[in-house]
C-alpha beads as a LAMMPS data file, in Angstrom:
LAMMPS data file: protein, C-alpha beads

394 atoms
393 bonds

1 atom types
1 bond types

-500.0 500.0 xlo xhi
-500.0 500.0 ylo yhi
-500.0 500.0 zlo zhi

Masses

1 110.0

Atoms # bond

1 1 1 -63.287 -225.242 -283.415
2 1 1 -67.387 -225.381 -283.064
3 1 1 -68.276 -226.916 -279.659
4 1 1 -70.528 -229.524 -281.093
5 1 1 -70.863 -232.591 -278.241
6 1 1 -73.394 -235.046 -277.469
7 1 1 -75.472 -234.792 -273.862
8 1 1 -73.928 -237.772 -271.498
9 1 1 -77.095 -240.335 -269.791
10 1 1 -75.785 -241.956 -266.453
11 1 1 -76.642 -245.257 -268.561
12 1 1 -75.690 -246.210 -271.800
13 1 1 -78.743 -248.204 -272.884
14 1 1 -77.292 -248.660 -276.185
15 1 1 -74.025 -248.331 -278.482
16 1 1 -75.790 -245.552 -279.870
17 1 1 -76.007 -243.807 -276.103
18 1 1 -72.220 -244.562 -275.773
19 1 1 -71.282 -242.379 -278.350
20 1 1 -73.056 -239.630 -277.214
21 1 1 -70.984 -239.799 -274.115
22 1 1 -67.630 -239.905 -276.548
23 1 1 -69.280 -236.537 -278.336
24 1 1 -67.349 -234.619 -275.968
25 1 1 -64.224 -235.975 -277.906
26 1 1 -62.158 -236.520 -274.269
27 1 1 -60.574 -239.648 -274.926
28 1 1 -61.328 -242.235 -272.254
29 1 1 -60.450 -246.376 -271.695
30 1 1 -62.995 -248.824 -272.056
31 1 1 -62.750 -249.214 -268.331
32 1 1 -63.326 -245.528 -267.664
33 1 1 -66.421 -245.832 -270.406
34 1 1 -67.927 -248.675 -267.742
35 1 1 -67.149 -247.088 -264.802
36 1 1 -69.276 -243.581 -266.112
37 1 1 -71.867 -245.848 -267.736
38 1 1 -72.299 -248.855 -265.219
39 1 1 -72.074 -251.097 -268.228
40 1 1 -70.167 -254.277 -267.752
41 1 1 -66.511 -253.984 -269.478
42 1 1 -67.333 -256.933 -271.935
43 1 1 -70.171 -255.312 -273.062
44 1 1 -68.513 -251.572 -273.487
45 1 1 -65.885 -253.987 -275.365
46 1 1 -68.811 -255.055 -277.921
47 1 1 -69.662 -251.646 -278.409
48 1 1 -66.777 -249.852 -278.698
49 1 1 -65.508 -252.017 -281.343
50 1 1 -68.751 -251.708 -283.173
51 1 1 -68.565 -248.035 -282.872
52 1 1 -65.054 -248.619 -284.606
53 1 1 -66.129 -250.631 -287.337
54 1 1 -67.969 -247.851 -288.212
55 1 1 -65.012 -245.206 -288.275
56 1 1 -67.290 -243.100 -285.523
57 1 1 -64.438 -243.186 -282.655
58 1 1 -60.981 -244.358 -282.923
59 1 1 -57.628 -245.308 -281.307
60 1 1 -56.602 -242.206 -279.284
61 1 1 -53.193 -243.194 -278.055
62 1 1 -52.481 -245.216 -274.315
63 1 1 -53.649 -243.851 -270.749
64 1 1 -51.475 -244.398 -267.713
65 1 1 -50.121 -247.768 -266.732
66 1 1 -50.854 -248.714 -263.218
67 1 1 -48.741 -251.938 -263.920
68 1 1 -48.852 -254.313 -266.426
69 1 1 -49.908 -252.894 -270.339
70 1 1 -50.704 -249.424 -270.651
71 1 1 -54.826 -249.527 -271.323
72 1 1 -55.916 -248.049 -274.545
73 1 1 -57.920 -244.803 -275.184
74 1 1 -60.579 -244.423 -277.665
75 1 1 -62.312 -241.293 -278.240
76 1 1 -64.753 -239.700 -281.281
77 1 1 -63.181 -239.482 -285.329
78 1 1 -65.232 -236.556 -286.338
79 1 1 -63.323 -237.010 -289.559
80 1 1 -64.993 -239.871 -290.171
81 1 1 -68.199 -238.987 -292.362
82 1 1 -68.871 -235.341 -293.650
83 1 1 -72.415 -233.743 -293.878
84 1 1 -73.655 -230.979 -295.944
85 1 1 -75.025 -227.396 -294.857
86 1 1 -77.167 -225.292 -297.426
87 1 1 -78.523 -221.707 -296.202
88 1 1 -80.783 -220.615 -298.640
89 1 1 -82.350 -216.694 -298.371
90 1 1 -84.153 -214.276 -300.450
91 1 1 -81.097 -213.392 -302.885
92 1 1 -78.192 -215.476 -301.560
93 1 1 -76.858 -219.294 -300.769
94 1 1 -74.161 -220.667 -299.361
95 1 1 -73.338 -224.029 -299.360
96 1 1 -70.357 -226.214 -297.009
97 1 1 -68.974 -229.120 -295.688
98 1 1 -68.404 -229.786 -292.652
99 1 1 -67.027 -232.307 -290.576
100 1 1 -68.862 -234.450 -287.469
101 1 1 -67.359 -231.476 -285.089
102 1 1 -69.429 -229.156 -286.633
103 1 1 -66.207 -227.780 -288.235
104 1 1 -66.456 -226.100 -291.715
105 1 1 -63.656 -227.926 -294.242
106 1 1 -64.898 -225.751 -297.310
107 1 1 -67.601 -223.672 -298.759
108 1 1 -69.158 -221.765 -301.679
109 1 1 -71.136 -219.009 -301.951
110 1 1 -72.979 -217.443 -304.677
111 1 1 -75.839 -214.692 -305.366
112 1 1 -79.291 -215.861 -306.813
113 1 1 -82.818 -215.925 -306.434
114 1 1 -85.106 -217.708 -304.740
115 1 1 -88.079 -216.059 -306.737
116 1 1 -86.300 -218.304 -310.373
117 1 1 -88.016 -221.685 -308.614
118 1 1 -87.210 -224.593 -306.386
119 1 1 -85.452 -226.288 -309.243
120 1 1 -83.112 -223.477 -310.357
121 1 1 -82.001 -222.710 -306.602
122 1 1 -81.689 -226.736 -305.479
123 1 1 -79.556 -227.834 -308.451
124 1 1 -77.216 -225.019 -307.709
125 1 1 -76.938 -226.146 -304.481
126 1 1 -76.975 -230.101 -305.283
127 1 1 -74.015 -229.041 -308.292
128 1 1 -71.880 -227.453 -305.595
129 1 1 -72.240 -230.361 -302.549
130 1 1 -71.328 -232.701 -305.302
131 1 1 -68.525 -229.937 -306.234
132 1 1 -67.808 -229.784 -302.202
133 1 1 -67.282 -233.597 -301.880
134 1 1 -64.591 -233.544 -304.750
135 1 1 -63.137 -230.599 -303.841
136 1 1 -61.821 -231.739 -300.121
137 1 1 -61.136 -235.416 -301.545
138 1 1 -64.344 -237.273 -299.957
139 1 1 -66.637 -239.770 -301.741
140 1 1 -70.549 -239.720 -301.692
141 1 1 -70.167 -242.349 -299.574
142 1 1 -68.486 -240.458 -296.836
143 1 1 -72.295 -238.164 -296.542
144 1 1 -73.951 -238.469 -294.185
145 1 1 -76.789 -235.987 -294.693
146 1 1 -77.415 -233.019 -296.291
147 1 1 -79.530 -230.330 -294.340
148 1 1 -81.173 -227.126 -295.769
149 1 1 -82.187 -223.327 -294.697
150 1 1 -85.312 -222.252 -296.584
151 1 1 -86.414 -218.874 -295.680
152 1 1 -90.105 -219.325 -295.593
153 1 1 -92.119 -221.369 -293.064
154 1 1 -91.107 -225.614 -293.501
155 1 1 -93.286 -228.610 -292.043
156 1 1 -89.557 -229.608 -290.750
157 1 1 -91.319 -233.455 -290.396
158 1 1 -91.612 -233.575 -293.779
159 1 1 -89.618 -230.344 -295.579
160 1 1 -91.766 -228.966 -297.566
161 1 1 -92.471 -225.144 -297.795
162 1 1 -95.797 -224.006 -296.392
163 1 1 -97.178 -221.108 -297.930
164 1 1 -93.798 -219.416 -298.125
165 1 1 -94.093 -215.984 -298.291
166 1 1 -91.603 -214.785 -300.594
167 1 1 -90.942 -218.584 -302.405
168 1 1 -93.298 -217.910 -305.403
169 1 1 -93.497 -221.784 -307.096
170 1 1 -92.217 -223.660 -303.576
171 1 1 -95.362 -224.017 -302.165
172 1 1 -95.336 -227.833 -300.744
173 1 1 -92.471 -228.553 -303.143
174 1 1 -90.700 -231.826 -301.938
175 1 1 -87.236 -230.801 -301.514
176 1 1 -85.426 -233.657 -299.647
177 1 1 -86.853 -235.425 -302.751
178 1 1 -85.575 -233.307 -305.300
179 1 1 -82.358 -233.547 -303.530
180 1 1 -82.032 -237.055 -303.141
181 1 1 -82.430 -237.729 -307.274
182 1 1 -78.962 -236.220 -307.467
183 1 1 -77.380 -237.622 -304.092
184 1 1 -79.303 -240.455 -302.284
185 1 1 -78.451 -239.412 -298.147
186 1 1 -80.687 -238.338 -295.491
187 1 1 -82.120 -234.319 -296.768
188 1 1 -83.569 -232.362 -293.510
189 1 1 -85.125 -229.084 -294.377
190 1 1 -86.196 -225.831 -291.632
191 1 1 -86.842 -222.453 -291.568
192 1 1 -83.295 -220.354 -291.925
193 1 1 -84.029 -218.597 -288.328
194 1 1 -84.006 -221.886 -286.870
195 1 1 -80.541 -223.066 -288.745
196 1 1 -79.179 -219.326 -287.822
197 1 1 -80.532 -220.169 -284.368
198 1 1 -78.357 -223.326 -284.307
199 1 1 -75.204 -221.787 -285.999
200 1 1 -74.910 -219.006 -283.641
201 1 1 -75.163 -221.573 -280.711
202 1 1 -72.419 -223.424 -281.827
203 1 1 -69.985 -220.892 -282.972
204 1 1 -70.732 -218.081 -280.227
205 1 1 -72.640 -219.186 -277.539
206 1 1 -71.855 -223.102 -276.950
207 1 1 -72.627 -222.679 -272.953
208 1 1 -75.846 -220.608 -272.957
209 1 1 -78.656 -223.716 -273.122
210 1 1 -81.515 -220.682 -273.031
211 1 1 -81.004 -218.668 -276.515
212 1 1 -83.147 -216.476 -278.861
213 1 1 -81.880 -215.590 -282.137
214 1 1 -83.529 -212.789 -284.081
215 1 1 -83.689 -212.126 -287.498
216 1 1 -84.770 -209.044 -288.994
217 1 1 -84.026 -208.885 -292.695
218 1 1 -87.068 -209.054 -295.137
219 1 1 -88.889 -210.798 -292.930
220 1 1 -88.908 -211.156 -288.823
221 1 1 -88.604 -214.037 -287.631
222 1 1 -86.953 -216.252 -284.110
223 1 1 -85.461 -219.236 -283.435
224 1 1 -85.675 -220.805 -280.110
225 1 1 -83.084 -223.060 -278.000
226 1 1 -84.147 -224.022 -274.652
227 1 1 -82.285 -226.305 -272.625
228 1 1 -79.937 -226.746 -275.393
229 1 1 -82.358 -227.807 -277.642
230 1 1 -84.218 -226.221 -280.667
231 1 1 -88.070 -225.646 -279.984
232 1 1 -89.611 -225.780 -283.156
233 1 1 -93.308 -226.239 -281.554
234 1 1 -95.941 -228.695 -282.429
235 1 1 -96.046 -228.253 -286.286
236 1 1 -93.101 -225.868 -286.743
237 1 1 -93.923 -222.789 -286.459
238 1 1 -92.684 -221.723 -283.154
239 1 1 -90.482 -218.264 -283.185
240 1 1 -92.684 -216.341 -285.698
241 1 1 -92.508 -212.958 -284.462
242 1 1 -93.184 -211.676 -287.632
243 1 1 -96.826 -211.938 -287.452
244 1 1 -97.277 -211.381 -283.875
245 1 1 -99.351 -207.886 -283.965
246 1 1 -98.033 -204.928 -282.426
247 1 1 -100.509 -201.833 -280.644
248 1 1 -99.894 -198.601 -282.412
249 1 1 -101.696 -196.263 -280.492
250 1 1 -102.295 -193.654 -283.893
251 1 1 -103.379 -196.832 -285.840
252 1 1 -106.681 -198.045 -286.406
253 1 1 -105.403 -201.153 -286.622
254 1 1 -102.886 -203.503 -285.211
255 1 1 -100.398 -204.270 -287.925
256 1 1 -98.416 -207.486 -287.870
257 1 1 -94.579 -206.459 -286.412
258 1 1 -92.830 -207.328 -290.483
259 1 1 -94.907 -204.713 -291.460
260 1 1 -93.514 -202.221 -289.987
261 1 1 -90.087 -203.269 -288.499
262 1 1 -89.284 -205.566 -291.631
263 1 1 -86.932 -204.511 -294.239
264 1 1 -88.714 -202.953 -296.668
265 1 1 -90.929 -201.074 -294.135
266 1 1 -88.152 -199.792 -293.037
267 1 1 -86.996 -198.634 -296.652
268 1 1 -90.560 -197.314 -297.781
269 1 1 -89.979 -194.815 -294.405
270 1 1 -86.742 -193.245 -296.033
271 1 1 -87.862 -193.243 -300.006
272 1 1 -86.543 -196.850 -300.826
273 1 1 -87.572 -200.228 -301.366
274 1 1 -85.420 -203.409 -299.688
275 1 1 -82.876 -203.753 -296.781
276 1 1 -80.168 -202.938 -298.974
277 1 1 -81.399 -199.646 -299.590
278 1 1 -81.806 -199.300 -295.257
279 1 1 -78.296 -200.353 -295.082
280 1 1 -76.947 -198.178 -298.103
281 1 1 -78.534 -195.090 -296.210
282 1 1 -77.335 -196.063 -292.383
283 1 1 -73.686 -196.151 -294.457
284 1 1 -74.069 -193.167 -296.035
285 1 1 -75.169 -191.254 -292.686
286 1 1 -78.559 -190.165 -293.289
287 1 1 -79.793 -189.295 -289.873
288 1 1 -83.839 -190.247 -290.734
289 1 1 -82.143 -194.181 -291.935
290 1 1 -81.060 -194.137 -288.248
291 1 1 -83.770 -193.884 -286.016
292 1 1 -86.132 -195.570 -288.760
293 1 1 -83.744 -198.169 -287.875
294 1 1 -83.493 -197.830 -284.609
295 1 1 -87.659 -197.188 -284.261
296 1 1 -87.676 -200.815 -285.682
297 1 1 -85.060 -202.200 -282.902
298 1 1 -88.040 -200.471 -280.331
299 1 1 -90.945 -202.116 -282.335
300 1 1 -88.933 -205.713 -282.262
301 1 1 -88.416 -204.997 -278.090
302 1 1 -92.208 -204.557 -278.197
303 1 1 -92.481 -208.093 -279.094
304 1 1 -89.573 -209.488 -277.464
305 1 1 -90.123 -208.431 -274.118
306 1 1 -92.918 -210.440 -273.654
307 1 1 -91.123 -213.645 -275.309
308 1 1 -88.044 -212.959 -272.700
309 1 1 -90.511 -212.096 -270.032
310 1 1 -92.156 -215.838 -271.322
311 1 1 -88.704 -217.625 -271.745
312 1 1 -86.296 -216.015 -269.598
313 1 1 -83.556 -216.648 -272.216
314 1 1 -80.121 -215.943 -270.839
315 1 1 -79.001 -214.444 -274.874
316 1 1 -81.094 -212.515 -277.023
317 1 1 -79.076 -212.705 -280.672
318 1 1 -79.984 -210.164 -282.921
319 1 1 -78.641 -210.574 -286.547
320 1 1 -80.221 -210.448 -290.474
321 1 1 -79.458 -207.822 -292.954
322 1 1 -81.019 -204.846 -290.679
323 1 1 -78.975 -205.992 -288.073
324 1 1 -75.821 -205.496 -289.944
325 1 1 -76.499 -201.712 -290.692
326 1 1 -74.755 -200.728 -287.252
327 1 1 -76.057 -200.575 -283.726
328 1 1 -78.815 -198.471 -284.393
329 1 1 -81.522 -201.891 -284.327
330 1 1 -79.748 -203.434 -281.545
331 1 1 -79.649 -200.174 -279.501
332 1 1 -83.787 -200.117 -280.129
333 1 1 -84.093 -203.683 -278.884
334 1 1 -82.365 -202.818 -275.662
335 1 1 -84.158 -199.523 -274.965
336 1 1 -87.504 -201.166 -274.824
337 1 1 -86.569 -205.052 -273.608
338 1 1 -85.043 -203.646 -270.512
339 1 1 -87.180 -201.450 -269.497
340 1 1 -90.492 -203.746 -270.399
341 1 1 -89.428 -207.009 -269.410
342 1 1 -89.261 -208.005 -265.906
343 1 1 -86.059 -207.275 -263.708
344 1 1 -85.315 -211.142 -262.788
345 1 1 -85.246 -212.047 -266.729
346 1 1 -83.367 -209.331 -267.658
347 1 1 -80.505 -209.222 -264.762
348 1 1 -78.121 -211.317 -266.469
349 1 1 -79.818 -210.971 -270.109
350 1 1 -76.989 -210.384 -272.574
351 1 1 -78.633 -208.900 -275.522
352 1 1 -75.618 -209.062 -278.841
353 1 1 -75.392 -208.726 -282.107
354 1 1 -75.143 -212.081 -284.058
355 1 1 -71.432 -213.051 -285.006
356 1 1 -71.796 -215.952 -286.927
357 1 1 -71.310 -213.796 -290.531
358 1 1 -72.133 -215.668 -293.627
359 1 1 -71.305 -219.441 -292.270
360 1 1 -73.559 -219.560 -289.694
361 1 1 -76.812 -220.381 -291.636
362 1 1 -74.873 -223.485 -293.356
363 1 1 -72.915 -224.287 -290.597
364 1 1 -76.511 -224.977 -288.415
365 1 1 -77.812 -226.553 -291.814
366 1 1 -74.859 -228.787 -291.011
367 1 1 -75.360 -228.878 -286.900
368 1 1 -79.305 -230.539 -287.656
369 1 1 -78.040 -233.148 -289.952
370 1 1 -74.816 -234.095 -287.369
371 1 1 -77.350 -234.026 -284.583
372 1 1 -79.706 -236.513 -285.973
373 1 1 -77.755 -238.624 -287.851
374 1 1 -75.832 -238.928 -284.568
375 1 1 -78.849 -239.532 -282.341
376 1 1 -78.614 -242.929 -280.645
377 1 1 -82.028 -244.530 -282.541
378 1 1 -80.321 -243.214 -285.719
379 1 1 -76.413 -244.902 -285.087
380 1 1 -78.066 -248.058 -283.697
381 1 1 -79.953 -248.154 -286.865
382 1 1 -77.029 -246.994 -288.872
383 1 1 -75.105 -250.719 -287.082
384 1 1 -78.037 -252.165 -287.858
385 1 1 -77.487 -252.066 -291.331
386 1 1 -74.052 -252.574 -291.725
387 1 1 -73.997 -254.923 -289.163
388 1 1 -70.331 -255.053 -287.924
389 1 1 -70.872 -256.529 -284.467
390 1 1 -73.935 -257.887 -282.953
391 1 1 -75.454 -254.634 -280.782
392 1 1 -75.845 -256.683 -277.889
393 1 1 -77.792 -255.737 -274.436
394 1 1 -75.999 -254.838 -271.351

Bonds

1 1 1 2
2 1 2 3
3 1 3 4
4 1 4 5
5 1 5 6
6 1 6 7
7 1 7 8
8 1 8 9
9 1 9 10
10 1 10 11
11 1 11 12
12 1 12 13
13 1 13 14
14 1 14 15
15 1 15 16
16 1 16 17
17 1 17 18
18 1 18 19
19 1 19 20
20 1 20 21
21 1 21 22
22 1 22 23
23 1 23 24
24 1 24 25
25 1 25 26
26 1 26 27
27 1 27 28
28 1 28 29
29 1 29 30
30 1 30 31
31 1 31 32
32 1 32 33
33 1 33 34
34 1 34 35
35 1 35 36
36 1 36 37
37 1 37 38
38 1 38 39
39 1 39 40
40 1 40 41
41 1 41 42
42 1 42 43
43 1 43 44
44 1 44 45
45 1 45 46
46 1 46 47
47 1 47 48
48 1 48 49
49 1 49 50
50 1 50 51
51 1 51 52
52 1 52 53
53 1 53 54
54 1 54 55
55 1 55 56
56 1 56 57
57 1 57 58
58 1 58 59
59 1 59 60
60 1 60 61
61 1 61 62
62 1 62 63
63 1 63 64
64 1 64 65
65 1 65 66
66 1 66 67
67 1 67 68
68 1 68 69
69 1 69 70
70 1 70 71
71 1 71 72
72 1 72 73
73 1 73 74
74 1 74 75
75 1 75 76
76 1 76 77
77 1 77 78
78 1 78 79
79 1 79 80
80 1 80 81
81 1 81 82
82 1 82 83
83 1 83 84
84 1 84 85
85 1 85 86
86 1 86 87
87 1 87 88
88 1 88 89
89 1 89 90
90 1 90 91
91 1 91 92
92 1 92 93
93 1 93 94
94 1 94 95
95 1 95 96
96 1 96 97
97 1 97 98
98 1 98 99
99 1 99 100
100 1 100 101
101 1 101 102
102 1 102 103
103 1 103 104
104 1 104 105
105 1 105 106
106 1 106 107
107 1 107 108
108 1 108 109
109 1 109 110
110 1 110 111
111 1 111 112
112 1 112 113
113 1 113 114
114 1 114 115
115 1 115 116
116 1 116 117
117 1 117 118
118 1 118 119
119 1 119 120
120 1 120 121
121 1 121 122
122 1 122 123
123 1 123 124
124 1 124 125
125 1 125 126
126 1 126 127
127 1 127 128
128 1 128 129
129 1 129 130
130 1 130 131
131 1 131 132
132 1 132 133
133 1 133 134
134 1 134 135
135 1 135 136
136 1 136 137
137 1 137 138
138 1 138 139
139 1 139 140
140 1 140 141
141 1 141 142
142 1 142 143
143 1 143 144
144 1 144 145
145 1 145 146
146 1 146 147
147 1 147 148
148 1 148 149
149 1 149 150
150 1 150 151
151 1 151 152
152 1 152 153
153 1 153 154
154 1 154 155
155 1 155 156
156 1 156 157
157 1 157 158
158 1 158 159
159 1 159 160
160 1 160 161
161 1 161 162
162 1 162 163
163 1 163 164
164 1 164 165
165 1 165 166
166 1 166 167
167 1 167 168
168 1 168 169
169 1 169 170
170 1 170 171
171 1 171 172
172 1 172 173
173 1 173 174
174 1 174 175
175 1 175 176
176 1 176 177
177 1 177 178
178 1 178 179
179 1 179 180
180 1 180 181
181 1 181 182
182 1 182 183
183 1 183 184
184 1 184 185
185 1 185 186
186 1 186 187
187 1 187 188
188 1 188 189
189 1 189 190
190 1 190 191
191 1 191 192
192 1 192 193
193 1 193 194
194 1 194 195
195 1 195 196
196 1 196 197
197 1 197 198
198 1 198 199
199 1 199 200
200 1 200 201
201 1 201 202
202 1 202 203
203 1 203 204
204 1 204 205
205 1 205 206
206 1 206 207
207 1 207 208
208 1 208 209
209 1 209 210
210 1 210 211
211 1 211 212
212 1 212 213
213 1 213 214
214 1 214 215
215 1 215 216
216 1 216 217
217 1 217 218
218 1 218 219
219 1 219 220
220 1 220 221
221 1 221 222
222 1 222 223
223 1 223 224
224 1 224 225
225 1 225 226
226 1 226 227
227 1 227 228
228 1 228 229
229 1 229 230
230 1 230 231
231 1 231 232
232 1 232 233
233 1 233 234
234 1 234 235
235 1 235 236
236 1 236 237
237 1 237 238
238 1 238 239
239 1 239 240
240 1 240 241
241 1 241 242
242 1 242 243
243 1 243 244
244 1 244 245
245 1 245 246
246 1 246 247
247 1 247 248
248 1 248 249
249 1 249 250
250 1 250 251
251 1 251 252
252 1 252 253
253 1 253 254
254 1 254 255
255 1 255 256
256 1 256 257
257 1 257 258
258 1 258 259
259 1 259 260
260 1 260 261
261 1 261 262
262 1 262 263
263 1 263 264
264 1 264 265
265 1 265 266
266 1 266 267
267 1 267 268
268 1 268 269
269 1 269 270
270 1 270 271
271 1 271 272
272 1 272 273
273 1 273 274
274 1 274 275
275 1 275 276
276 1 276 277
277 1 277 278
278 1 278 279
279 1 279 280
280 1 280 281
281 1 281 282
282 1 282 283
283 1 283 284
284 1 284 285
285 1 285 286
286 1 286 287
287 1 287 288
288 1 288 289
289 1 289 290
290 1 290 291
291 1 291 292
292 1 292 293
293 1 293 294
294 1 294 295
295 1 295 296
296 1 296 297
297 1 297 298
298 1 298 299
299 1 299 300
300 1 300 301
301 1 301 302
302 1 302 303
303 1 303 304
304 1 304 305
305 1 305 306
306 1 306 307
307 1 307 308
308 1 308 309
309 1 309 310
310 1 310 311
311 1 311 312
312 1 312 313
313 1 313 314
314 1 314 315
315 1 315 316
316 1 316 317
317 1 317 318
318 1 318 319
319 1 319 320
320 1 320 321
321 1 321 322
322 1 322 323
323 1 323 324
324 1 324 325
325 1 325 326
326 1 326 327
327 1 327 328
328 1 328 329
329 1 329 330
330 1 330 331
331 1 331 332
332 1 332 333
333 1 333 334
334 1 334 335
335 1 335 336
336 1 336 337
337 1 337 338
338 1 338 339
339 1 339 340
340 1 340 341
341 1 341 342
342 1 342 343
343 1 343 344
344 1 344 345
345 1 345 346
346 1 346 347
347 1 347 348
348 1 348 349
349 1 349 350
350 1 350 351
351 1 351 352
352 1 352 353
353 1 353 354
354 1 354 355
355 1 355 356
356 1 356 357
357 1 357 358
358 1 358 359
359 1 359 360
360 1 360 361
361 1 361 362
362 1 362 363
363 1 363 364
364 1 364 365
365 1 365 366
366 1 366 367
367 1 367 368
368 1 368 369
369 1 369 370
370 1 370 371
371 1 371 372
372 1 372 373
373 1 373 374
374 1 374 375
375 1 375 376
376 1 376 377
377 1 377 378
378 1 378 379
379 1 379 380
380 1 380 381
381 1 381 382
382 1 382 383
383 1 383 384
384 1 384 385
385 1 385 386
386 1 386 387
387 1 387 388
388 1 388 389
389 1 389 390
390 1 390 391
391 1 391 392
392 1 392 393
393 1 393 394
């Protein structure tokens, strides 16, 4: 089960705060609910049964009787909606539901290209949500969101591609748009480090609030949780070590750190072409694939010490294509961010290879929809409009 909860406020200044403090899914009485919110108990009553109206938290059995009627519990239905997670990369997707937990009910996975266009790629994925939603017996109606991996930079305020990279035709392309002609929910779009960033945090490292995940596939890239919370900087570009430029010291010039720790750098080193052929040739035991790899894990601790030495992040994730070759890039990262980065960040640094396998990048597609769809402006909007029970003040 992903550890997926809300962040309790001393106050609940709203039935949209309340339910953060039931994210935790420990079942409590309304009196309990006033007692940790300071909220009068007629006005956790109005609440609470607007939160059930909506399906978001129900019934959760009796607590103890201290005479008289045993109170009643209530506590979160993360059954009760479903959202959407689609990872998109360079020649994969994989898209799943998931429930309000953050746990995965089903998912599909499939080999294409993101080169064949926007259109191509986003009605495969929009053909197997649809697919999804049938498949584990939930209507449209049930959606609450859909949220997508792109792996290019995203303007996540708005989700379209900026000058991505290796996205020939995506260029600005308005994909919550594009989505939303075949289902009409909420579409959020980012970066797939960020959504890796996200999945990992739920699935591996729910109690680490200071977390860097790296990604070095194709490209190299970070994502960035601090204090629980994904940084994606001013305009959404934070975490691109890709282009951060790296001293060689029998180089005229600085190259950018992709160009010579991404993928196919890597490859053009031992006579190939992409990360599969750097994996291939770690697999088959060719001693030059290993310490180009692991040369690569040194160039990426170039970079990172200084972000660790900047952040003082208590996990450093390492994961991506590279990554899954064998320890040989991890074992590079380590050599140079402990012995370059400063002693206090790096005395209880854990520095890991990612876990979250092929889920992870839909399951944190899922994670940023379920985190702002459950944000207490969005559920007080969300009563709003339905308008069960009047969301009255404390």
């Amino acid at each position: 089960m992903v550890n997926v909860t809300g962040r309790a406020t001393p106050r609940a200044a709203s039935t949209g705060d309340l339910l953060q403090i039931l994210r935790d899914r420990v079942p409590r009485t309304k009196a309990e609910i006033a007692a940790l919110t300071g909220l009068s108990r007629s006005t956790v009553a109005t609440r609470v049964d607007a939160l059930l109206a909506l399906g978001l938290v129900a019934p959760a059995g009796e607590a103890a009787s201290s005479g008289g009627r045993p109170p009643s519990r209530i506590a979160f239905a993360p059954a009760s909606r479903v959202v959407i997670g689609i990872d998109i990369g360079a020649t994969h997707g994989v898209v799943a539901i998931a429930d309000l937990a953050g746990s995965i009910l089903a998912e599909r996975s499939a080999q294409l290209r993101i080169a064949d266009g926007p259109e191509t790629v986003l009605d495969w994925a929009t053909t197997e949500a649809l697919s999804l939603l049938t498949h584990t017996g939930h209507r449209e109606t049930d959606l609450l969101g859909i949220g997508v991996g792109l792996p290019g930079p995203v303007e996540h305020s708005t989700g379209l591609p900026v000058n991505p990279p290796i996205m020939p035709g995506w260029d600005r392309f308005d994909v919550p748009a594009h989505i939303r002609r075949s289902i009409p929910v909420d579409v959020l779009v980012d970066n797939d480090v960020n959504i890796l960033a996200l999945g990992e945090h739920a699935m591996s490292w729910p109690d680490s609030d200071e977390l860097i995940f790296v990604k070095v596939s194709t490209g190299v890239g970070a994502g960035i949780i601090m204090g629980g919370e994904l940084q994606r900087g001013a305009r959404g570009s934070a975490g691109d070590l890709g282009h951060v430029r790296l001293p060689v010291s029998d180089s005229a010039s600085s190259p950018d750190l992709e160009e010579i720790a991404g993928g196919p750098a890597i490859a053009a080193r031992i006579g190939g072409s992409t990360s599969a052929d750097v994996v291939a040739a770690v697999r088959a035991g060719r001693p030059e694939a290993f310490e180009a790899v692991r040369q690569a894990g040194r160039d990426v601790g170039e970079v990172l010490s200084g972000v660790v030495n900047l952040l003082n992040p208590s996990v450093v994730v390492v994961g991506g294509s590279i990554a899954r070759a064998g320890e040989h890039l991890i074992a590079g990262v380590r050599e140079v961010v402990y012995r370059r980065s400063i002693p206090l960040a790096t005395q209880d640094l854990s520095i890991v290879t990612s876990r979250g396998g092929e889920s992870a990048g839909a399951l944190g597609a899922a994670i940023m929809v379920i985190n702002s769809a459950l944000a207490p402006e969005n559920v007080d909007a969300l009563l709003r409009a339905s308008n069960p029970v009047p969301n009255q003040g404390p």
